[in-house]
C-alpha positions in Angstrom: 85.9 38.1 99.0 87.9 41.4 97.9 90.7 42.3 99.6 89.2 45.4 101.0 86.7 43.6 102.6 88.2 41.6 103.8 90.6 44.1 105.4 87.9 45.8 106.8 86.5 42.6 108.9 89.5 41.2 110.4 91.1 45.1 111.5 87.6 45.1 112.9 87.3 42.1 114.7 90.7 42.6 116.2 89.7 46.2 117.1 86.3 44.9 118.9 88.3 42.2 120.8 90.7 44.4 121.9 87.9 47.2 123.5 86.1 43.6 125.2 89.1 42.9 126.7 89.2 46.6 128.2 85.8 46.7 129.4 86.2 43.4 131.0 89.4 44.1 132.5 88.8 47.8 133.9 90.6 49.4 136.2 88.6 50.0 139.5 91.7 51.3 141.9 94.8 53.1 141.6 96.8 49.9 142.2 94.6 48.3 139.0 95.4 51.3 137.0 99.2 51.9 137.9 100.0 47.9 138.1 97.6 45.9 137.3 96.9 44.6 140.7 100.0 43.6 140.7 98.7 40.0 140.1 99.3 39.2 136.2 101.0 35.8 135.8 104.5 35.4 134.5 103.4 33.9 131.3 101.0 36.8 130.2 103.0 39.2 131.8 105.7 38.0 129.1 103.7 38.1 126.3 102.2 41.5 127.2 105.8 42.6 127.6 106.9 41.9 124.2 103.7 43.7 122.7 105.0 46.0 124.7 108.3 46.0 123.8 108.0 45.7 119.9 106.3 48.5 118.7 105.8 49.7 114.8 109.8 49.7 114.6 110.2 46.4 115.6 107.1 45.1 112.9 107.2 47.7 110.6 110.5 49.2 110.3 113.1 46.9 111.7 113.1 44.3 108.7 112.6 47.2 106.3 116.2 48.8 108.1 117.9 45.2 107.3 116.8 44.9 104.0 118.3 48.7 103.6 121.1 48.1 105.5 122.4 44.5 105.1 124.9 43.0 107.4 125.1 46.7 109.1 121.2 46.4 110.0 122.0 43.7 112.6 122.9 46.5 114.9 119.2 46.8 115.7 118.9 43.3 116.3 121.7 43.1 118.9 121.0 46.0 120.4 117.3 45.9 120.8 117.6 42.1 122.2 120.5 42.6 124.1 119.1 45.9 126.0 115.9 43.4 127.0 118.6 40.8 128.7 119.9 44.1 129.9 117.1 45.0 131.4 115.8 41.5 132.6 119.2 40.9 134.7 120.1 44.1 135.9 117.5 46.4 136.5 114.2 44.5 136.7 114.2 42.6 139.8 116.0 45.2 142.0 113.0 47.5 141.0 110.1 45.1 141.3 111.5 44.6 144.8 111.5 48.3 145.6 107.5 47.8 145.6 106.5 50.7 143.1 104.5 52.1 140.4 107.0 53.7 138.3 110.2 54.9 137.3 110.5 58.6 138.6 108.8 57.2 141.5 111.8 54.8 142.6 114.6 57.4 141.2 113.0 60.0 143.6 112.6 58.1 146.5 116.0 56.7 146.0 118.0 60.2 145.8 115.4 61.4 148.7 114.5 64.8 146.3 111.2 65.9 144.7 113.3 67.4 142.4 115.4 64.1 141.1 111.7 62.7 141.0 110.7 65.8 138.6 113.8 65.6 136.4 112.8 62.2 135.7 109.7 63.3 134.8 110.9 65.5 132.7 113.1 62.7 130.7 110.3 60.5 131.0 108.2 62.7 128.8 111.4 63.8 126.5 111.4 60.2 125.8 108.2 58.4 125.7 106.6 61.4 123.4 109.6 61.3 120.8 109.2 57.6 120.8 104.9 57.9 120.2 105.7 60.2 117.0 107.0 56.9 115.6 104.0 54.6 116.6 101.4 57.1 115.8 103.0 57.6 112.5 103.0 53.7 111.8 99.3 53.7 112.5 99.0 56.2 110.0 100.5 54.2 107.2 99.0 50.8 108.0 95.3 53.0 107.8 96.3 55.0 104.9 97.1 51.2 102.9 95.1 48.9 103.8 92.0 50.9 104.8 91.9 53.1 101.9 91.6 56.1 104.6 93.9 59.2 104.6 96.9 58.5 107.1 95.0 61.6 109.4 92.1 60.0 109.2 93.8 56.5 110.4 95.7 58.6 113.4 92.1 59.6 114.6 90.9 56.4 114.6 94.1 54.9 116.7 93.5 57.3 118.9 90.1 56.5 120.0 90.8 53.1 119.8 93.7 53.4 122.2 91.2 55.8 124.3 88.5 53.4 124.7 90.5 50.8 126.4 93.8 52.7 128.0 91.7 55.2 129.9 89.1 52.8 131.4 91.3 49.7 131.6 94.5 51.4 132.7 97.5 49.2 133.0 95.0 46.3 133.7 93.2 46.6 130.6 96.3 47.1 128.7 97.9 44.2 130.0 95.1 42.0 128.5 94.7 43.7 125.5 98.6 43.4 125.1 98.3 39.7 125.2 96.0 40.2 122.4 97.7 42.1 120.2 101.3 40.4 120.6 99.2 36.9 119.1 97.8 39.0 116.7 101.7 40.5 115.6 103.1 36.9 115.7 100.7 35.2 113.5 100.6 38.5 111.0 104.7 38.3 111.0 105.1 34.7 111.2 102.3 33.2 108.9 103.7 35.0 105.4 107.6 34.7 106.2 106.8 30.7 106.5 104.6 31.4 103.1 107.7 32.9 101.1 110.3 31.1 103.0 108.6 27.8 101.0 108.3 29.6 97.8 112.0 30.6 97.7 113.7 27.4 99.3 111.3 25.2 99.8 112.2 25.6 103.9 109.1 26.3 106.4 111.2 27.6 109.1 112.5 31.4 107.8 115.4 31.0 110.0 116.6 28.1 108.1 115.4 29.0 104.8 117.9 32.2 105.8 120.9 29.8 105.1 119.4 27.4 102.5 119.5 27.2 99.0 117.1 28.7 96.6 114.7 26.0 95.5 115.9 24.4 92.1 119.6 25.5 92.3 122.7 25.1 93.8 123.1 29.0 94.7 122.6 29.9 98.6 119.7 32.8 99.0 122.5 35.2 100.4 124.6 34.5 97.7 122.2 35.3 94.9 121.8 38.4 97.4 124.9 39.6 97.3 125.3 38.8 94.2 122.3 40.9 92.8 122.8 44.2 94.6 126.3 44.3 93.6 125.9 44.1 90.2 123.3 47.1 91.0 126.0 49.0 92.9 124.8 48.2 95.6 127.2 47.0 98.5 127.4 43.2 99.4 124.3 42.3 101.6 126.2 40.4 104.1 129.0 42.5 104.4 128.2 45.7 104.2 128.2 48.0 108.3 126.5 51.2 109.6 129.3 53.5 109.2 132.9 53.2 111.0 133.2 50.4 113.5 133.3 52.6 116.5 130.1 53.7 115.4 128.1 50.4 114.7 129.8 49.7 118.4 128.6 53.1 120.0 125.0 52.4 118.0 124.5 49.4 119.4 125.6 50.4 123.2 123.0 53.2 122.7 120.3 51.1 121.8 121.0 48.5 124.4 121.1 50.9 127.3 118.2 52.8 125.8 116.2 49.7 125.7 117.0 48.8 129.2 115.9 52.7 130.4 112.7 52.4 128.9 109.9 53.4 131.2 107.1 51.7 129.2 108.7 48.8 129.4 110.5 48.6 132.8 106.5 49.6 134.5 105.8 46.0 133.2 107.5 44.3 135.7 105.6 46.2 138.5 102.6 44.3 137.3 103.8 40.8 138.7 103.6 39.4 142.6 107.1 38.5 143.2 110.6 38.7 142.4 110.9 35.8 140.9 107.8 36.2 138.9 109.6 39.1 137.2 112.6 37.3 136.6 110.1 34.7 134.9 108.1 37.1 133.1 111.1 38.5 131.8 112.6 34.7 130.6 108.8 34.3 129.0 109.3 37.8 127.4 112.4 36.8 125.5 110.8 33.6 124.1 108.1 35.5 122.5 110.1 38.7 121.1 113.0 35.7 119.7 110.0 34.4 117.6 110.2 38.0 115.7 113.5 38.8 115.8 115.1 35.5 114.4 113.0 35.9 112.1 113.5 39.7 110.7 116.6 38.9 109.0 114.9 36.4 107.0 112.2 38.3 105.7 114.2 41.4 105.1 116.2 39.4 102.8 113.7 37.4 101.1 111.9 40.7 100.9 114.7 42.5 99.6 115.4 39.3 96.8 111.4 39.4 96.0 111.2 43.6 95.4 114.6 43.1 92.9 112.4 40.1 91.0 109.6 42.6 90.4 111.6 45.2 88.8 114.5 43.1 87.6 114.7 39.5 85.6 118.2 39.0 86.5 117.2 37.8 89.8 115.9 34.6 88.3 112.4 34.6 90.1 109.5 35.1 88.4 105.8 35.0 88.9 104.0 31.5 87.9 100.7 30.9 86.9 99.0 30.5 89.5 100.8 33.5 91.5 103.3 31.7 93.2 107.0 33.6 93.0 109.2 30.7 91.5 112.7 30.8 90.0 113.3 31.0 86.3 116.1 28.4 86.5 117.2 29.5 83.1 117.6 33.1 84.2 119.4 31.8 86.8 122.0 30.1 85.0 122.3 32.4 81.8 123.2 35.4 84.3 121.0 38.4 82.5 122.8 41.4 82.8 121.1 43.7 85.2 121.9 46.7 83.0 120.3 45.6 79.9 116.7 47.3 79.4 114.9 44.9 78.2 115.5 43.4 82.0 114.0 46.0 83.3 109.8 46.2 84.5 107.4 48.1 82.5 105.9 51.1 83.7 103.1 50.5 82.8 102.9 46.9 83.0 103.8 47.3 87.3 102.1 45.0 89.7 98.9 45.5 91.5 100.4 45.9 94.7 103.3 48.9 93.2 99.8 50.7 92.1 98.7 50.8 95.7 101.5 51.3 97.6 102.4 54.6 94.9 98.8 55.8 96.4 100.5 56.2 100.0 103.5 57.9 98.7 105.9 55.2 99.8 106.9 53.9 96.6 107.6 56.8 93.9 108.5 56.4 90.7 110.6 58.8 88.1 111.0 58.0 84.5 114.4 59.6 84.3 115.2 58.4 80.8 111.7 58.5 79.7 112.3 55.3 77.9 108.8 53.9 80.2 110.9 51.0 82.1 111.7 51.5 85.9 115.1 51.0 86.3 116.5 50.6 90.1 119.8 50.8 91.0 122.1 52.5 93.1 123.3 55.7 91.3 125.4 56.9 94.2 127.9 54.0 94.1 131.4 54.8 94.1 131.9 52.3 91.5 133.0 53.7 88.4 132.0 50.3 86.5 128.7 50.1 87.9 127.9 53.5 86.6 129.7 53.4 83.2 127.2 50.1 82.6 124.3 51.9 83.6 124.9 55.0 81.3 125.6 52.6 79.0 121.7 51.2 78.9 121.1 54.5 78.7 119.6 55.0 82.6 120.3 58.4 84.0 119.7 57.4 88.0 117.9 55.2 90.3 114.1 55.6 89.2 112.7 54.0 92.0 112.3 55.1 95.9 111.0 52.3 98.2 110.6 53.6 102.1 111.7 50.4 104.0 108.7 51.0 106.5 106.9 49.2 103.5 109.1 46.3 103.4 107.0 44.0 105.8 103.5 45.8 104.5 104.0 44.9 101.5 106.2 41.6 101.0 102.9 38.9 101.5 101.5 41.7 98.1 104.9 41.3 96.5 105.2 37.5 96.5 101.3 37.4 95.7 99.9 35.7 98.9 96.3 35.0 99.7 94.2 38.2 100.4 94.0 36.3 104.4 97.3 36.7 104.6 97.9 40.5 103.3 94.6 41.3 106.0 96.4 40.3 108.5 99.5 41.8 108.3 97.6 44.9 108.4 95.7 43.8 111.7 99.6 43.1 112.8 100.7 45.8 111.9 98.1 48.6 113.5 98.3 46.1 116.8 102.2 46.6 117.1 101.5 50.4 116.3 98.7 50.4 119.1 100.5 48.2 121.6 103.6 50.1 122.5 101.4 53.3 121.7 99.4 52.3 124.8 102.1 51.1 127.1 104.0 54.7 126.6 100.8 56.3 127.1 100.3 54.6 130.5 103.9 55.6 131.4 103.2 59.4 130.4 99.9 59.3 132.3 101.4 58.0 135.6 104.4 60.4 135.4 102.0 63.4 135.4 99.2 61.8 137.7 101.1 59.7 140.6 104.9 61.7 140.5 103.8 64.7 140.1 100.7 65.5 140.9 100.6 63.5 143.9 104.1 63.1 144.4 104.9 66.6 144.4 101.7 68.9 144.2 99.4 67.2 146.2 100.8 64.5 148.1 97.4 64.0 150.7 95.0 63.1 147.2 92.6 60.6 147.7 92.8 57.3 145.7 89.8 58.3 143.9 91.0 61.6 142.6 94.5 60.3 141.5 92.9 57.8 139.2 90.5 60.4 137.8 94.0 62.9 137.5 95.4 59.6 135.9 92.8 58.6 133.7 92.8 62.8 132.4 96.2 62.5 132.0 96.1 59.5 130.0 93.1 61.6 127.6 95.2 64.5 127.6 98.5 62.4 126.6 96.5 60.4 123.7 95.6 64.4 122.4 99.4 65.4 122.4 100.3 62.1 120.9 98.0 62.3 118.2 98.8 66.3 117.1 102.3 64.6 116.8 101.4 62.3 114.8 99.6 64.7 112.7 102.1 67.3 112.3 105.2 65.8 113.2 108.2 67.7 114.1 111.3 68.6 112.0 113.2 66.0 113.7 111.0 62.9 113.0 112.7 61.0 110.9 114.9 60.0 113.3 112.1 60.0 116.5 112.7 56.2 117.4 116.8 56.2 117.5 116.5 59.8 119.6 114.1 58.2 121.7 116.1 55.1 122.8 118.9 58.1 122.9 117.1 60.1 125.6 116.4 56.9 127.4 120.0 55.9 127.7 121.6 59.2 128.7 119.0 60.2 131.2 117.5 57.2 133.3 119.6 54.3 132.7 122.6 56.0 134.4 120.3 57.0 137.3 118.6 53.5 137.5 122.2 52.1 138.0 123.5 53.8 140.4 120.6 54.0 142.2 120.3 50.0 142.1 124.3 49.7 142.4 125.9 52.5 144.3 124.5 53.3 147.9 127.2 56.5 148.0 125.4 58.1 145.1 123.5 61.2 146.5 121.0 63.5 144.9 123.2 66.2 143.8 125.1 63.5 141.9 122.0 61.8 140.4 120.5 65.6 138.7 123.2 66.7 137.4 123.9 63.7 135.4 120.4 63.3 134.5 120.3 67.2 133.5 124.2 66.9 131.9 123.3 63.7 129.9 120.1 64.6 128.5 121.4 67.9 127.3 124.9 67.1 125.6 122.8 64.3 123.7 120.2 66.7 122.4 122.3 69.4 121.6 123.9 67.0 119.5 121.3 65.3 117.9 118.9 68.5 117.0 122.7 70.2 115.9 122.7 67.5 112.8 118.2 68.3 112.4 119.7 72.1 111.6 116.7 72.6 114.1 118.2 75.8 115.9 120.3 78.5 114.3 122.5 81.2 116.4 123.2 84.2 114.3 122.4 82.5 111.2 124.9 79.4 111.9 123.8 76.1 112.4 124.5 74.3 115.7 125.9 71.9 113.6 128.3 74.4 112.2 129.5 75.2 115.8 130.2 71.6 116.9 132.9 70.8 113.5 130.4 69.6 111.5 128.4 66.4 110.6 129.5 63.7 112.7 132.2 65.8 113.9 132.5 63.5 117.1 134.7 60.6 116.8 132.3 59.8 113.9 129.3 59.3 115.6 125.8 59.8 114.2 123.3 61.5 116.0 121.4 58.6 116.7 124.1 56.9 118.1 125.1 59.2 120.7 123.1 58.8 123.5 125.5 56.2 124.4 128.4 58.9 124.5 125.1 61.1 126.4 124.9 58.1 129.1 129.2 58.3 129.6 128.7 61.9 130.2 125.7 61.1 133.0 128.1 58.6 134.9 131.2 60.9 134.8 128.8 64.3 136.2 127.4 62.4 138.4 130.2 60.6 140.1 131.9 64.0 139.5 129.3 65.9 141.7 128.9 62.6 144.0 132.3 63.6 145.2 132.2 67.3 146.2 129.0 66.9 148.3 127.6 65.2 150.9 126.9 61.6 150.9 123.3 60.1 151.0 121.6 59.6 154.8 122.2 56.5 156.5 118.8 54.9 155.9 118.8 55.6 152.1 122.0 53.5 151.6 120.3 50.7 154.3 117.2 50.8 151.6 119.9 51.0 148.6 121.0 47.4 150.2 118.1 45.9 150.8 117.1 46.6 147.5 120.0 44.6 146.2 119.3 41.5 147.6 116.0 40.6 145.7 114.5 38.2 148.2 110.6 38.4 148.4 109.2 41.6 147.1 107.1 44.7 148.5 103.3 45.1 147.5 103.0 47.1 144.7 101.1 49.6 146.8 102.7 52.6 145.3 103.1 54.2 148.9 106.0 56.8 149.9 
């Protein structure tokens, strides 16, 4: 069977299990919609919450960031999982025993103001619609691939997908659904990273195979890996960071406590009985996200190693008969010079897979020397002997662009795997996508259905009518989502780091000292949300050059590019967050302190034993 075909039958069958788990799982209350019932077991409730949790950046992108990055991509990696411990030990079971349906919800009734419970609104949305750009544009690139369908096209199709079974099901039908999809990631992440961890080193377990030689020699994988992009210009693999050390520090903070402020994410443990069931979902949760994220690393390097034996002989891999990637021990030992032509691809003579992949725009190439070879290499090194080689083969700059979002797309095509195998990354790939997708969209929809409209508009609503405002909502959001992911905005390239930014300088801060400070009062609580959430998108859209004053860029105004200590834009909203805390406590001070029976709730909440029905209730 082609590969197309066989594309087409396993994105479908996931696609029709995923809408029969919605229709059997529908959501026939407010409670079902909101929370699930608040009944999902600790187990499923895990594995939902890491579909949740690792959306298109997590499949799609992280890997593709490491392979980039090297040593300095682990950032994401420690950040990402340490925010979910974060999260798990500090925030979760205080709010599952607060007994409600959502994050503004539990920040306004804990600063006793409609309006604290609006400005979280208003973060809420800030965040969880910066983060869907990111999703929705995943599902456009796994559709425009594998499905031979315009990315547009593909973005319609998510969307209705993601329609049929987050409006009916709600958070129910999402929950199941979730569970589907996170087996569906696993096995599509898992499955070829065991295929090429074998080819290369002869290891099953990536993790290992990480550390182990490659099959054949006595040369570690990272060695050859370092030593490769070096002699490309490139900077060692395992050595090289994300800028200056305060910022790969201040990076990861950000994503950590962005992570941990998620509203997507932290609505999860609502869906549970108990207390202790959250703590257990969240234990379960970590389990299932470790099996990805040990893994990453590994197949952003062995990705990295397989995409330089393409266009490049001195790697010492080459393709066997029968399609395997194996290594050309001879290469290996004689050392080809990178810089000689001659070791250098064909144009013309380019895998299958570079043919398709140039189709989506992801892969470009540039005959700069118009000699018909691609030559790649990094022609902005600051190595004068690394250039003066490659002028002296006659190259005339890197000729090749790979996005990294294609690094996991496309490895099981580079290393030649089994048409099964490349069908099923694509199912992986749209289900991550769709996953978090849907749990954001639930987040939005209860925001604008039960925090605002009922919470503030129309508090006396009848059940019925707030899940029919919820289940609009919810239509309305996947409309907003999708024109995003159509016509993205200026600042999108960065949409998932500014999202986790938002996240960290608005509602972690407030989440904290609502949970750990019964002397924090409402004034205290808005004007840190307000102060944090502006200073950390002045900052970011200053480096987008998205607003002008008189003709000057923002970024012109604040000392330039990085003018802070150093720190990138999508590493502020850690320095956003510091700014929240010090407002708050700031304001906290010079007004009056929170009414007796807030602080009496504030320390109740603190001691998690048993739990309040998820009933939603004021």
């Amino acid at each position: 069977m082609d590969l197309q075909t066989l594309t087409y039958l396993v994105v479908g069958a996931s696609f029709a299990l995923y809408i029969g788990i919605a229709i059997w799982a529908r959501a026939g209350s407010t409670s079902e919609f909101y929370a699930a019932g608040g009944s999902v077991h600790p187990i499923t409730n895990g594995m939902a919450t890491a579909a949740d949790w690792m959306s298109a950046a997590s499949f799609i992108s992280m890997a593709g960031l490491i392979a980039n990055m090297g040593y300095g991509g682990g950032l994401f990696l420690m950040g990402w999982t340490g925010g979910y411990v974060l999260l798990a030990m500090l925030l979760a079971p205080y709010l599952r025993k607060f007994g409600k349906f959502t994050v503004p919800q539990f920040i306004g009734d804990r600063f006793y103001s409609k309006t604290a419970s609006t400005v979280a609104v208003v973060c809420l949305l800030t965040a969880s619609l910066t983060y869907i750009i990111g999703q929705m544009t995943g599902v456009g690139v796994a559709f425009s691939r594998f499905l031979g369908v315009s990315s547009d096209t593909g973005i319609y199709i998510g969307m209705a997908i993601v329609f049929m079974y987050a409006v009916f099901g709600g958070m129910k039908g999402i929950t199941y659904t979730q569970v589907a999809q996170y087996i569906v990631l696993i096995s599509a992440y898992l499955v070829p990273a065991i295929f090429i961890s074998l080819q290369l080193t002869g290891n099953p377990l990536p993790q290992l195979g990480l550390g182990s030689s490659i099959s054949g020699t006595d040369t570690s994988l990272l060695s050859k890996l370092d030593q490769v992009v070096t002699e490309l210009g490139f900077g060692q693999y395992t050595t090289t960071t994300a800028g200056s050390t305060l910022n790969m520090f201040v990076y990861t903070m950000s994503l950590m406590i962005g992570t941990a402020g998620l509203p997507h994410v932290i609505m999860r443990f609502f869906t549970v009985p108990t207390v202790k069931d959250a703590r257990s979902s969240a234990g379960w949760a970590l389990v299932f996200i470790a099996l990805l994220y040990t893994t990453a690393p590994a197949v952003a390097a062995m990705a990295k190693l397989n995409l330089h034996a393409t266009v490049n002989t001195a790697v010492g891999l080459e393709t066997a008969a029968d399609g395997r990637m194996v290594v050309n021990a001879a290469a290996v030992k004689a050392n080809i010079d990178p810089y000689a032509t001659e070791s250098s691809l064909v144009y013309e003579q380019r895998p299958d897979w570079m043919k398709r992949w140039e189709k989506t725009g992801l892969l470009k190439f540039e005959d700069k020397n118009g000699d018909g070879r691609i030559q790649y290499y990094n022609d902005k090194t600051k190595s004068e002997a690394a250039k003066a080689k490659a002028e002296a083969a006659g190259w005339k700059g890197n000729e090749l662009t790979v996005n990294a979002d294609i690094i996991v797309l496309a490895n099981p095509e580079i290393a030649l795997l089994p048409n099964w195998v490349i069908a099923l990354v694509a199912a992986g790939g749209l289900a991550a996508a769709l996953s978090t997708a849907a749990g954001l969209l639930m987040a939005i929809s209860s925001a604008v259905s039960h925090d605002l409209v009922k919470g503030v508009f129309n508090p006396n609503i009848s059940d019925k009518n707030e899940l029919l405002a919820g289940k609009v909502s919810m239509a309305v959001a996947i409309v907003i989502a999708g024109y995003l992911g159509l016509n993205p905005p200026g600042f999108a390239a960065g949409t998932v780091a500014l999202a986790f930014g938002i996240a960290a300088s608005s509602l972690f801060p407030a989440i904290m000292m609502g949970i750990f400070s019964k002397k924090m009062n409402k004034e205290g609580a808005i004007a840190g949300m307000l102060a944090g959430l502006f200073v950390t998108l002045f900052y970011v859209f200053a480096h987008k050059g998205i607003f002008f004053v008189k003709g000057t860029e923002f970024v012109d105004l604040i000392g330039g590019p990085n003018s802070f200590f150093g720190i990138t834009p999508e590493a502020f909203g850690a320095i956003g967050a510091l700014v929240n805390f010090i407002v708050a406590f700031a304001v906290d001070k010079v007004t009056k302190e929170p009414p007796e029976h807030i602080q009496h709730m504030v320390e109740a909440v603190r001691i998690p034993r048993g739990s309040k029905a998820v009933d939603g209730a004021h």
